[in-house]
C-alpha positions as CSV (number, residue, x, y, z in Angstrom):
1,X,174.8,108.1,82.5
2,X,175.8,107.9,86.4
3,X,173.3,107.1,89.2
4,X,174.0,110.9,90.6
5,X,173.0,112.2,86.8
6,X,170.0,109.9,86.2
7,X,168.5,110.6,90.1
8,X,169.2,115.1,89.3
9,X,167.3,113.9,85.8
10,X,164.1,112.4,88.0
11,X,164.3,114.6,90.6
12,X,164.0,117.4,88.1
13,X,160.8,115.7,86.9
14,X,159.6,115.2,90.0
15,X,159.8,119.0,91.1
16,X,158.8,120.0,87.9
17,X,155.5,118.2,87.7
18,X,154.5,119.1,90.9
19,X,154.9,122.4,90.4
20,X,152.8,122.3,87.4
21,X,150.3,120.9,89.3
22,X,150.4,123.3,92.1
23,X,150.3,125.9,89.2
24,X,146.5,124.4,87.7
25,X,145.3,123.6,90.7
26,X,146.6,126.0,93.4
27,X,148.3,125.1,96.8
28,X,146.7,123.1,99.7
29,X,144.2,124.9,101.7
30,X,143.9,122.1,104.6
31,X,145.7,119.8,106.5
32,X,144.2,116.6,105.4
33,X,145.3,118.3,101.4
34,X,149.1,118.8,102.8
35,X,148.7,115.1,104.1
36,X,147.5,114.2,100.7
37,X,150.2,116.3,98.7
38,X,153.1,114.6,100.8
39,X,151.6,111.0,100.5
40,X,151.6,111.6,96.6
41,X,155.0,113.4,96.6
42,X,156.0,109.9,98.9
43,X,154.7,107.8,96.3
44,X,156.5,109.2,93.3
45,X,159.4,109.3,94.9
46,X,159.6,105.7,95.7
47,X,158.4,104.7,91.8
48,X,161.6,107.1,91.0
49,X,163.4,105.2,92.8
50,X,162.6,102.0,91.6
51,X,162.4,103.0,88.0
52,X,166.5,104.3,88.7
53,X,167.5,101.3,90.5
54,X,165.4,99.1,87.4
55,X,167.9,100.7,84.6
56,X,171.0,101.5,87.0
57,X,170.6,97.4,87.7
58,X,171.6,95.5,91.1
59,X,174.7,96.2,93.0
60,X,177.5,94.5,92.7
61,X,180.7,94.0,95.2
62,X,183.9,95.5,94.1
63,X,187.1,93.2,94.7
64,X,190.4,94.5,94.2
Protein backbone atom coordinates (compact mmCIF):
# COMPACT_ATOMS: atom_id res chain seq x y z
CA UNK A 1 0.00 0.00 0.00
CA UNK A 2 1.09 3.81 -0.75
CA UNK A 3 1.37 6.52 1.96
CA UNK A 4 -1.65 8.40 -0.07
CA UNK A 5 -3.80 4.95 0.26
CA UNK A 6 -2.88 4.13 3.81
CA UNK A 7 -3.52 8.09 5.08
CA UNK A 8 -7.49 8.00 2.75
CA UNK A 9 -7.65 4.39 4.81
CA UNK A 10 -7.16 6.50 8.43
CA UNK A 11 -8.69 9.33 7.51
CA UNK A 12 -11.75 7.36 6.61
CA UNK A 13 -11.54 5.99 10.19
CA UNK A 14 -11.05 9.05 11.57
CA UNK A 15 -14.29 10.74 9.97
CA UNK A 16 -16.05 7.71 10.43
CA UNK A 17 -15.72 7.38 14.16
CA UNK A 18 -16.44 10.66 14.88
CA UNK A 19 -19.40 10.69 13.20
CA UNK A 20 -20.55 7.81 15.11
CA UNK A 21 -19.88 9.54 18.04
CA UNK A 22 -21.57 12.67 17.07
CA UNK A 23 -24.43 10.20 16.11
CA UNK A 24 -24.81 8.61 20.15
CA UNK A 25 -24.02 11.48 21.70
CA UNK A 26 -25.35 14.57 19.64
CA UNK A 27 -23.36 17.65 18.50
CA UNK A 28 -21.56 20.31 20.77
CA UNK A 29 -23.90 22.67 22.47
CA UNK A 30 -21.05 25.02 23.93
CA UNK A 31 -17.95 26.55 23.19
CA UNK A 32 -15.71 24.92 25.72
CA UNK A 33 -17.52 21.25 23.98
CA UNK A 34 -16.31 22.55 20.33
CA UNK A 35 -12.89 23.31 22.05
CA UNK A 36 -12.99 19.83 23.45
CA UNK A 37 -14.21 18.05 20.10
CA UNK A 38 -11.27 19.76 18.12
CA UNK A 39 -8.58 18.97 20.89
CA UNK A 40 -9.79 15.29 20.52
CA UNK A 41 -10.18 15.44 16.72
CA UNK A 42 -6.19 17.10 17.12
CA UNK A 43 -5.15 14.28 19.10
CA UNK A 44 -6.24 11.43 16.76
CA UNK A 45 -4.95 12.92 14.14
CA UNK A 46 -1.48 13.20 15.33
CA UNK A 47 -1.68 9.22 16.69
CA UNK A 48 -2.74 8.68 12.87
CA UNK A 49 -0.04 10.13 11.92
CA UNK A 50 2.36 8.42 13.85
CA UNK A 51 0.76 5.01 13.51
CA UNK A 52 1.26 5.80 9.27
CA UNK A 53 4.67 7.04 9.55
CA UNK A 54 5.41 3.71 12.28
CA UNK A 55 4.40 1.19 9.25
CA UNK A 56 5.22 3.50 6.12
CA UNK A 57 8.96 3.64 8.02
CA UNK A 58 11.61 6.60 7.98
CA UNK A 59 12.44 8.47 4.85
CA UNK A 60 15.00 7.83 2.91
CA UNK A 61 17.05 10.13 0.18
CA UNK A 62 16.69 9.15 -3.34
CA UNK A 63 20.09 9.27 -5.38
CA UNK A 64 20.15 8.88 -9.00
Amino acid sequence: MTTNQIFMIVALLVIGVFVGGFALVGLPQTLMEWVITDGVLAILLYISYLVVTAIKGPSKPKFH
